[in-house]
N, C-alpha and C positions, 0 to 999 in steps of 0.2 A: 246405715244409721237407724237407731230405734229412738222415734223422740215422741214422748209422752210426759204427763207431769207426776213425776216422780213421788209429790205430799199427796197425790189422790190416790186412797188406800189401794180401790177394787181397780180402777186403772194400772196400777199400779203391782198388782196379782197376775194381772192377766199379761203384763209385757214382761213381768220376771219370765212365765211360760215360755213368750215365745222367744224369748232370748234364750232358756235352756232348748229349748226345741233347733235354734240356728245354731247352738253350740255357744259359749259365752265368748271365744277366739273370734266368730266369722260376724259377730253385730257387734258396734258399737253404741253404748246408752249418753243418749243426749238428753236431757232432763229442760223442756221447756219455758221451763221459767227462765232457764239461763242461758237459752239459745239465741242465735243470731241470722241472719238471711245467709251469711256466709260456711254456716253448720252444714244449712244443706247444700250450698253451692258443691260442700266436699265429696259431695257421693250422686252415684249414678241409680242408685236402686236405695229406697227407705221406705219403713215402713213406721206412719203416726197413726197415733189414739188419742181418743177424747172422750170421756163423760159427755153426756146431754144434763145440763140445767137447766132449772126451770123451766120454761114454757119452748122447750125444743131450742136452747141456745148454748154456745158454744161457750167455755171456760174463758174468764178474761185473758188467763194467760195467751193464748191463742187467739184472742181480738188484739191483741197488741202486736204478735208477731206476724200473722197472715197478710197484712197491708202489703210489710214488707218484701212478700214474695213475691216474684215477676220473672224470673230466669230458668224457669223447671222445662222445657222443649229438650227434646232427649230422654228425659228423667221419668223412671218408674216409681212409683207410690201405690204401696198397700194399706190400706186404713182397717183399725178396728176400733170400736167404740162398745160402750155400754146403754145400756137403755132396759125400761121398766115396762113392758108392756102392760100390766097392769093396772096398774098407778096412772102411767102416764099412755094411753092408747094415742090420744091424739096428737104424741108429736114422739113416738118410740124411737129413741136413739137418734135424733136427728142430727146431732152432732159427727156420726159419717159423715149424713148425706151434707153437711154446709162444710164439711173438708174435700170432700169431694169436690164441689162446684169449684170452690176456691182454685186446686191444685187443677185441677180440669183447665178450667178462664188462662192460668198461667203455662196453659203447655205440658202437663205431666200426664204422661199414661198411664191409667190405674187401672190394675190388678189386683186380684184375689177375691173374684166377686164370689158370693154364695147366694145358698139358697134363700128363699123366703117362707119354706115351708116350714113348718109350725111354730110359726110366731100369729098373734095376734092384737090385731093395730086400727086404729081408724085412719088414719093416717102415717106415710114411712116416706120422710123427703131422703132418704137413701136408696127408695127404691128406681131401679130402671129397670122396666118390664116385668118380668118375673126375679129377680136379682136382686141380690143387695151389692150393694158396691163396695162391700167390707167384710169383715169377720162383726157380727153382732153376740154380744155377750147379754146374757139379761142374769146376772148375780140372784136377784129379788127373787127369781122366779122357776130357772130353767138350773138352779148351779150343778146339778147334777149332769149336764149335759157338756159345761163348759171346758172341763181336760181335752174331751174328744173333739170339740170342735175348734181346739185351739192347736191341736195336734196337726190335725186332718187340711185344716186352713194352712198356719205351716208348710206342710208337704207342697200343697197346691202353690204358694206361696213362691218354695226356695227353686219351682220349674219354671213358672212367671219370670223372674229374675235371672235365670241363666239366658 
């Protein structure tokens, strides 16, 4: 399952990828606005996204749905997000890292972590150690970068998941 919010444009770029990248046959697109706790209950391996707003917080749609998670033990999760390092240094794409804790607290093993190298941040609540705990996209800044690392995240991705 691919669940992200389908009305967020650049969100919304970046999960068409990786859904061509999984094949459009081997994902299914679940569009958050209109999901339910039992969405994910159907699948063993998903991968969500989220925009960072405002001052490093998560999309409402996704404050409204996360409460409801509690049953992920077993369950793999891959996250990617967008974020401005620029603009926003002090809370860059933190909307990973507050999917992450979420699905973490609920029992899901996450996968696909990447590098942290050239990004710059004053703060990254996605970060663990040297790692991001997701695919980070920064649209505003790096988009020349993001085919390849949406590719390369993928690959790493669809061997996590077997």
């Amino acid at each position: 399952g691919l669940f992200y919010a389908a009305k967020a444009e650049k969100t919304s770029w970046v999960a068409e990828r990786i859904q061509k990248e999984f094949g459009e046959s081997h994902i299914k697109v679940v569009p958050i606005e209109q999901a339910w706790q039992n969405d994910f209950a159907a699948y063993d391996c998903f991968i969500v996204g989220a925009s960072t707003w405002f001052d490093g917080e998560l999309p409402t749609y996704w404050d409204e749905l996360l409460p409801e998670l509690r049953t992920m033990e077993g369950k793999k999760v891959a996250i990617f997000g967008l974020g401005d390092q620029v603009r926003y240094p002090e809370n860059f794409a933190d909307g990973i890292g507050l999917l992450a804790e979420v699905f973490e607290e609920d029992g899901a093993a996450l996968v696909g972590f990447t590098s942290s190298e050239g990004y710059t941040f004053e703060r990254f609540r996605a970060l663990r150690g040297n790692l991001c705990c997701g695919l980070v996209i920064d649209l505003d800044n790096q988009s020349d970068q993001a085919k390849k690392k949406i590719k390369d995240w993928c690959e790493q991705v669809k061997k996590e998941f077997a």
